[in-house]
C-alpha positions, 0 to 999 in steps of 0.5 A: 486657111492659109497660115500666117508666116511670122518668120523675122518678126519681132514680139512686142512683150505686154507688162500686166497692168491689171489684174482679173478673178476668173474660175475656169475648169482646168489648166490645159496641157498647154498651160492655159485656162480651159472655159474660163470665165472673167468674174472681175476685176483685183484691185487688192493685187499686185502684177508681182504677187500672181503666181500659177495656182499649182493643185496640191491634195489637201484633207477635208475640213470645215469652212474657217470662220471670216477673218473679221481684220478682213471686213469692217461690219456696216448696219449688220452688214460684214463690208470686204476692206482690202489693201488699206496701205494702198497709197493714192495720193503719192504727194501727200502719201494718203492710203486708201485707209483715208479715204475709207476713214473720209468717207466713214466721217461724211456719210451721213451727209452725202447718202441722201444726194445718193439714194436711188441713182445708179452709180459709175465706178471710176477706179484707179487700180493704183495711185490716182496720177495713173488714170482710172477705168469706168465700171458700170456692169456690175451683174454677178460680181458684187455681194448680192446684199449690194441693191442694183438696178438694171438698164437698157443700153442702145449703145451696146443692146443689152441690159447694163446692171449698176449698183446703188449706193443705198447706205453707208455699207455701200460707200465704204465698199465703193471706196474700198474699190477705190471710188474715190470719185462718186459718180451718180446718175442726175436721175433716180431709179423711178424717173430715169428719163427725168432728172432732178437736177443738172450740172455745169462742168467748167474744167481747165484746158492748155488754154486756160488756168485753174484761176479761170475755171473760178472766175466763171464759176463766179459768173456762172453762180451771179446768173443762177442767183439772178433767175432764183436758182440754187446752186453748189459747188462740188470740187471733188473731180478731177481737175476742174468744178461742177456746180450743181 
């Protein structure tokens, strides 16, 4: 193959924005990762924190216990809580600690809206003006006590495996992954091609306010009331209203 002449052209240097765990086998010579392979996904982690791993000898000796400051116990179940001064909400300066605390307070009213449906994971890697990334596969990643339902994706012809969130252990580790947003499935896991509710999205444009989107959630909840079905508004987007 004919080599590519890269003489007089100038580099475009990329800023680490997100930060991954992978295990690999070595470091070559070269100083790269040798068959690495990508576990997921740090939101506990800085770009200014990562160093290279340097191999040091160190002497044998037992696994130390877990550091209980490192996990909040849930129904029996030891929940990883990382990076709770992580501030989310830069305006009003609430951390991720509040959002976890939030979440601790509503569970028990939003579990059963939960409950079997397969869950999207929007996460912010930093504050929430930033933008967020979807997870949805989540195999071999999370703690195995995590219940997961796999599905077959057309799109990408493969088995896609999304968690659950079946307790409250599950929401306080999705929060703690930044999930501010909840993003269920409309579906259950036994009646997936059936499901048990819909939602209208009215969001906000260039075009339109805020006061707008309320105006037709009003109309929108007349002409529910008028054909007999319930409805609720769910604000907890990003910028607009589902009614439910």
């Amino acid at each position: 193959k004919k080599k590519i002449n890269l003489k007089g052209r100038k580099p475009t240097w990329l800023d680490p924005q997100l930060i991954c765990e992978a295990t690999f086998s070595e470091w070559t010579k070269a100083g790269h990762m040798r068959h690495p392979v990508f576990k997921g996904l740090r939101t506990d982690k800085t770009p200014s924190e990562i160093d290279k791993e340097k191999e040091v000898k160190v002497p044998k000796k037992k696994p130390a216990s877990s550091n209980a400051s490192e996990s909040l116990e849930i129904g029996g179940i030891a929940v990883p809580i990382s990076n709770l001064e992580k501030i989310y909400w830069p305006d009003s300066g609430l951390r991720k600690y509040d959002l976890i605390e939030y979440y601790l307070k509503v569970s028990e009213y939003m579990l059963p809206f939960l409950k079997d449906r397969p869950q999207t994971l929007p996460r912010p890697p930093n504050e929430i003006k930033q933008g967020s990334f979807y997870q949805k596969d989540t195999a071999g990643i999370f703690p195995h006590w995590l219940e997961t339902l796999k599905v077959h994706s057309k799109s990408n012809d493969k088995e896609i495996e999304y968690i659950m969130c079946q307790n409250e252990a599950s929401l306080i580790y999705m929060a703690n992954l930044g999930c501010i947003e909840i993003n269920p499935w409309n579906s259950r896991k036994n009646s997936l091609l059936y499901p048990d509710f819909t939602l209208i999205d009215i969001d906000p444009s260039d075009k339109n306010t805020f006061s707008e989107v309320v105006e037709v959630a009003l109309v929108a909840k007349n002409i529910l009331d008028r054909a007999k079905i319930e409805g609720h508004v769910k604000t907890s987007g990003s910028s607009g209203i589902h009614i439910y």
